[in-house]
N, C-alpha and C positions, 0 to 999 in steps of 0.2 A: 524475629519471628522464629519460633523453636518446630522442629519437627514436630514434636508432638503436637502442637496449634495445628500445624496443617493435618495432621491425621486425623484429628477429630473433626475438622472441620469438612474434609472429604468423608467421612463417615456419615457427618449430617445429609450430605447429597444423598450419597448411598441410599440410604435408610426411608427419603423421600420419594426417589425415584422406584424405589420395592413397594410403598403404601400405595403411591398412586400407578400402578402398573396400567391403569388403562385408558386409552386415549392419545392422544400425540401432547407432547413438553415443547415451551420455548423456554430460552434465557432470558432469566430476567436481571440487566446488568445495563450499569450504570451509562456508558456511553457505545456509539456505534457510527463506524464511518463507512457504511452503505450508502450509497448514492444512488437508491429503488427502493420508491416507499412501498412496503407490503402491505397485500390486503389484510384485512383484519379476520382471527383465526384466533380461533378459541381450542384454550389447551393449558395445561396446569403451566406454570411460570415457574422455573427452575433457578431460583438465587442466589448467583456467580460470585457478587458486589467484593464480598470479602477476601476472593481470593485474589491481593492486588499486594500482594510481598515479596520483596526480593529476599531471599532466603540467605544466598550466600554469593561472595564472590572471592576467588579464588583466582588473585594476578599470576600467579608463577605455574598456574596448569592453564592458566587462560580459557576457565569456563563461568559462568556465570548460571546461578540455577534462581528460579525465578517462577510465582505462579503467574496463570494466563491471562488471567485482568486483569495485569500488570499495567499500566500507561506505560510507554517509553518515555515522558518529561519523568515518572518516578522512578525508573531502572538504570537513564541516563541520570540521574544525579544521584543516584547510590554509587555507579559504577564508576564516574569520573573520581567518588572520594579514592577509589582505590588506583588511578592511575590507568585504567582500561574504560572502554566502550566497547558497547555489543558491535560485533563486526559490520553487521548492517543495520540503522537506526530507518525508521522510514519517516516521512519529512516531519511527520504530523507528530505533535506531542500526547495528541488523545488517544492515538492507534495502541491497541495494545497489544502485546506479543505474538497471546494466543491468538486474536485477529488476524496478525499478519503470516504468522505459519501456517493457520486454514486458508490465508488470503491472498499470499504471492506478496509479500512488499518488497520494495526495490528503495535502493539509495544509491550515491554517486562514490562507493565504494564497492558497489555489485560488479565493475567489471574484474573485481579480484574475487570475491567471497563468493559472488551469485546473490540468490534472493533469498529474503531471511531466512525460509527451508532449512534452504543448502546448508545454514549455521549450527542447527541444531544438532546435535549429540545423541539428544535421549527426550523423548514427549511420553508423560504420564494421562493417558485419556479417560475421560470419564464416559462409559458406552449407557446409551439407553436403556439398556435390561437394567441396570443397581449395578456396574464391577466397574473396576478402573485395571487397564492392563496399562503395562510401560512397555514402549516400542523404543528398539533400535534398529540400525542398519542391518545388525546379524541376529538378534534372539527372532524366536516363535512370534514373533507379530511386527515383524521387519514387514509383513504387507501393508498392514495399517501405518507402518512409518513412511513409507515409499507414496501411500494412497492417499494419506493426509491433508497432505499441501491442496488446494485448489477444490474441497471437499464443504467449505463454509457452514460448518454445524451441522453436516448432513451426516454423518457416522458417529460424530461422538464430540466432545468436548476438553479442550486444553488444559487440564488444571494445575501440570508443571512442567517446564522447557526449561532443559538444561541447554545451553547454548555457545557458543564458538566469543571470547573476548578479544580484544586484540588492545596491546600498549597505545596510551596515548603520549602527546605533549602537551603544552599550555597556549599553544595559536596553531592557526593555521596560515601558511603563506599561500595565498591565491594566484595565478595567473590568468588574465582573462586577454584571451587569442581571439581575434577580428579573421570573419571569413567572409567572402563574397558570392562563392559558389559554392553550392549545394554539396556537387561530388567532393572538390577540394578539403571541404569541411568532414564529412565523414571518413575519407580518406587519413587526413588527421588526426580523429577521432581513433581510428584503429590503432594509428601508429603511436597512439598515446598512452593506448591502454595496453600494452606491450613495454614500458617501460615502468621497474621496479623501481626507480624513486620518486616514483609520480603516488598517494594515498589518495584521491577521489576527483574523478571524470566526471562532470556531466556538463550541460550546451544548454544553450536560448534559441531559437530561434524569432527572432521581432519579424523577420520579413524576406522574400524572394530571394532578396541579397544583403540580408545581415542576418548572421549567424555570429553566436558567439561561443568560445568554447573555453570552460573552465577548468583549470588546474588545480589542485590543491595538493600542498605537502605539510606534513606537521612540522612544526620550528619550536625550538625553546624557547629563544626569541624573538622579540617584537619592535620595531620604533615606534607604532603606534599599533591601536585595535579599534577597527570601527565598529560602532556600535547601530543596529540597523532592527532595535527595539523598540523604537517609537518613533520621532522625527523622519528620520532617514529610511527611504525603501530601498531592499539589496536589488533585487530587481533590476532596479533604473541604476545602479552603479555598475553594472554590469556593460554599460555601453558607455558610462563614463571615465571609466579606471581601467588600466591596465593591469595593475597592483595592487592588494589588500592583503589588509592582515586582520583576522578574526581571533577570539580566545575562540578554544576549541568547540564548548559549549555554545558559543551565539553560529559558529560555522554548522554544529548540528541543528540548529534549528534555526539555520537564516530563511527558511520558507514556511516558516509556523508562523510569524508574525504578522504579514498579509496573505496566506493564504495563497502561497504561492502568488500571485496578481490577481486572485477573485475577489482581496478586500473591497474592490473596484466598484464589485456589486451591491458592495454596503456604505458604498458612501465613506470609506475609512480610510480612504487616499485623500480626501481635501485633509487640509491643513488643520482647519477650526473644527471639522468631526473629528478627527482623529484626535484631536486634545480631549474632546468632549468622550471618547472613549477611555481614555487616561494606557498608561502603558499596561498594564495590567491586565487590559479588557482585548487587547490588541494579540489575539493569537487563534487557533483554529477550535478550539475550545467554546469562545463567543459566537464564531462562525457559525457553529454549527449547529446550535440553542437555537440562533437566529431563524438557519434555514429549515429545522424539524418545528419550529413555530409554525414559521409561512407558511408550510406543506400541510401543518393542520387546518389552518384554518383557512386554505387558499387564495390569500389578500395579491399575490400576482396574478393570479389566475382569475380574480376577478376582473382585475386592471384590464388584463388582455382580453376580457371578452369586453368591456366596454370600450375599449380604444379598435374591435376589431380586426386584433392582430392575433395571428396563430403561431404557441411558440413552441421550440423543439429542445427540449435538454440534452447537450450534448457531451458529456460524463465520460470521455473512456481514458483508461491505459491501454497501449498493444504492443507488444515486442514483434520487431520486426527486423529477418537478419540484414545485418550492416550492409550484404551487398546491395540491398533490394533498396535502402535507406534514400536515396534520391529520389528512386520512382514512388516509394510512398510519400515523400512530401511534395512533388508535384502535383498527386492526387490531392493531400490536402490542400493547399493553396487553392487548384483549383474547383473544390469541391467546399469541405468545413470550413476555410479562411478567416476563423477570428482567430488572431495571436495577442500574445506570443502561444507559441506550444513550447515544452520541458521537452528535453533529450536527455537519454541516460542511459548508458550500457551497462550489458551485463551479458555475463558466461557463466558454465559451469563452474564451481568449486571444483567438483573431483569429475573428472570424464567416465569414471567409471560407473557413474548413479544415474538411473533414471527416475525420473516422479514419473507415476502414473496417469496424475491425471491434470498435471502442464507440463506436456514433455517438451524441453527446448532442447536442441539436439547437442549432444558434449560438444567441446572441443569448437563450438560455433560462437562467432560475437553475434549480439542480438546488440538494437537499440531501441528501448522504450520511449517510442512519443507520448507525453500527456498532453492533456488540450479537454480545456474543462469551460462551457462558456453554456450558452442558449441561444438557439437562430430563430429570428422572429420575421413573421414575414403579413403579406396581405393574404396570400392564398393558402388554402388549405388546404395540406399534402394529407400524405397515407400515411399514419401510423409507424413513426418509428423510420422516416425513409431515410434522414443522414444517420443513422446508426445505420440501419441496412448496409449501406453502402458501402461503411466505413467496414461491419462486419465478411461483406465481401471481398472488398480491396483486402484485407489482412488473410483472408484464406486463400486468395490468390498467389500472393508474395511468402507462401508458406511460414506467416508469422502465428500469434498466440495471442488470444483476446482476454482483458480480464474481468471478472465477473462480480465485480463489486456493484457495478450500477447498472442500468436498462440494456439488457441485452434480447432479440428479435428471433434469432433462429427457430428454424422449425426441430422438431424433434431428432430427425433425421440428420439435419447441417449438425446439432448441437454433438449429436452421439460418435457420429464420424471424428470430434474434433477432440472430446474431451473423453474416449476409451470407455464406452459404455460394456464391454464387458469386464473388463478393471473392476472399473466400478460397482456393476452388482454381482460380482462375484466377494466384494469388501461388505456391501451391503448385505448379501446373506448371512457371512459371519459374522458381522458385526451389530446388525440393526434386525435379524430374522423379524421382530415383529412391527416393522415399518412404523415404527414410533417418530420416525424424524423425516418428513418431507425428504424425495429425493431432489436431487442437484438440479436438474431441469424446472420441476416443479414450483423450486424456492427461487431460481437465480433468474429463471425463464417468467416462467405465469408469474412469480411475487408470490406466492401459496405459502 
């Protein structure tokens, strides 16, 4: 894909978003891993789809430049031809870059690099008025770079990300460490990410007293490679192996193919469905056709009103620092309690950068718990109450909530957390004629 392609093709934007100046724009693009269906809002459709090319990569400066609907299954397989991968891949093969730099994504490489943000070099955004500016850390729109992250289409839009690569190998050597208590385990976990010939941290936890924590270092090579694309779930080898060896490719996306453990929910863990979806069908990609079906046409949500059960989707990421890490999974346990939940650290890349609007504090280990399920129950609660809860334990424990799925705050909790004047102070320069839903508006109400 030649510059020139891309130039005309941001030109087309351009030129669209100057005819229709009036009114408020969405994007209209091909996939989206929000987990909060929005209401429906009328407003011209802004047609991303085409910008999904990796432009260029360059191993021996170790950057990778790349448009923002990019998927990472197509970035990750341009990038491994050259011997590199983006520093941090996020699990999902459907996630696309620009996604994940308005979106906070994390991988079990973040307790070196951070979160894909942190990776980025240089983001070309395309602004609601018709202009596209390019921000870095130091030019004239270092605000919009710093302000970006955590921003989810509410300032502007990603149309190229130069990004941080780093060398690969052809496997990954795994260790997978058995913990019993809580503390012990996190404990561990620090002392792990602290050691430079360890390339990716992250943990399971199955239960009160099983926790498990995985290593990962690149290898030339292999006595064998397990292959955990069809047949075999990585998951559940995690409590049965000590030892594994991936190609590097099946270890970046050994959680794309069930769905982290939510295949669960589609029937894709029995034996005989799981053929009947063929290997092919088996990734987050099907998943997620799946679940933006059901949510049109609400066939669960039938179900649970004639079985009389009320149910509560329970969707989050939270970073949470490592010390506080025990007391927030005691709360979970005994509060959300379906498992397993994902663990995964992560810090600052550079201590000296702040994002404005997910500030984790330098120089501090966080651990992200995920925990992605639905609690169904006979009675019917208020609105939103294990998220409540979950969104208070987290601002108690001085952690950071993220806002891809159902979030409860009130105006007030939301502003205190995520730097409301940051933010419309980015929002005057950047959006003056409030073309784009603010951050509350979109993440909060669904508007």
């Amino acid at each position: 894909m030649t510059t020139i392609a891309y130039e005309e093709r941001k030109q087309r934007l351009i030129d669209f978003l100057r005819h229709h100046a009036d009114g408020p724009i969405r994007l209209g693009k091909a996939t989206s891993n929000l987990f909060r269906d929005r209401k429906p809002v009328a407003g011209e459709r802004l047609d991303v789809r085409d910008f999904n090319n990796v432009l260029h990569v360059d191993r021996e400066a170790g950057v990778i430049e790349v448009e923002g609907m990019t998927p990472y299954a197509k970035l990750v397989a341009e990038s491994l031809r050259h011997g590199v991968m983006p520093a941090v891949v996020p699990q999902l093969k459907s996630i696309t870059i620009g996604g994940a730099v308005t979106g906070c994504g994390i991988e079990s490489s973040s307790f070196r690099y951070g979160l894909v943000h942190e990776t980025v070099e240089e983001l070309e955004v395309l602004l609601p008025g018709g202009r596209t500016v390019v921000c870095t850390p130091t030019n004239e729109h270092r605000d919009l770079y710093f302000g970006f992250p955590n921003s989810y289409g509410t300032l502007g839009y990603a149309l190229r990300v130069k990004a941080k690569a780093v060398p690969v190998k052809r496997f990954v050597r795994l260790e997978h460490l058995r913990h019993r208590d809580p503390a012990a385990f996190f404990d561990d976990l620090r002392h792990r990410c602290d050691d430079p010939g360890i390339d990716f941290v992250d943990g399971v936890v199955f239960g009160r007293d099983e926790m498990v924590l995985s290593l990962g270092r690149f290898a030339d090579d292999a006595p064998y490679a397990s292959d955990y694309t069809y047949e075999r779930i990585y998951y559940k080898s995690l409590r049965e192996r000590r030892e594994d060896y991936l190609t590097t490719e099946d270890y970046i996306w050994r959680w794309d193919t069930d769905w982290f453990w939510c295949s669960k929910n589609l029937l894709a863990q029995n034996p005989l469905i799981r053929r009947l979806y063929g290997r092919e069908r088996l990734n987050s990609v099907t998943y997620t056709k799946i679940m933006r079906w059901n949510s049109r046409v609400g066939l669960t949500a039938r179900l649970n009103r004639l079985l009389g059960v009320h149910a509560e989707s329970v969707i989050q990421d939270v970073e949470i620092p490592i010390e506080h890490g025990p007391a927030f999974l005691e709360f979970y346990h005994d509060t959300i309690r379906f498992l397993p939940v994902w663990i995964c650290p992560t810090r600052a890349f550079r201590d000296d950068v702040r994002f404005d609007l997910y500030h984790l504090a330098p120089g501090r280990l966080y651990v992200n718990f995920g925990f992605w399920d639905v609690i169904r129950g006979r009675d019917k609660l208020p609105d939103g109450f294990y998220n409540r809860k979950i969104e208070h334990k987290v601002r108690e424990l001085g952690g950071m909530k993220s806002l891809y799925s159902d979030s409860y705050f009130t105006p007030e909790e939301f502003w205190r957390i995520y730097n409301r004047e940051a933010y419309e102070r980015l929002k005057r320069r950047y959006d003056p004629e409030g073309r784009l839903k603010d951050l509350y508006a979109k993440c909060v109400l669904k508007e």
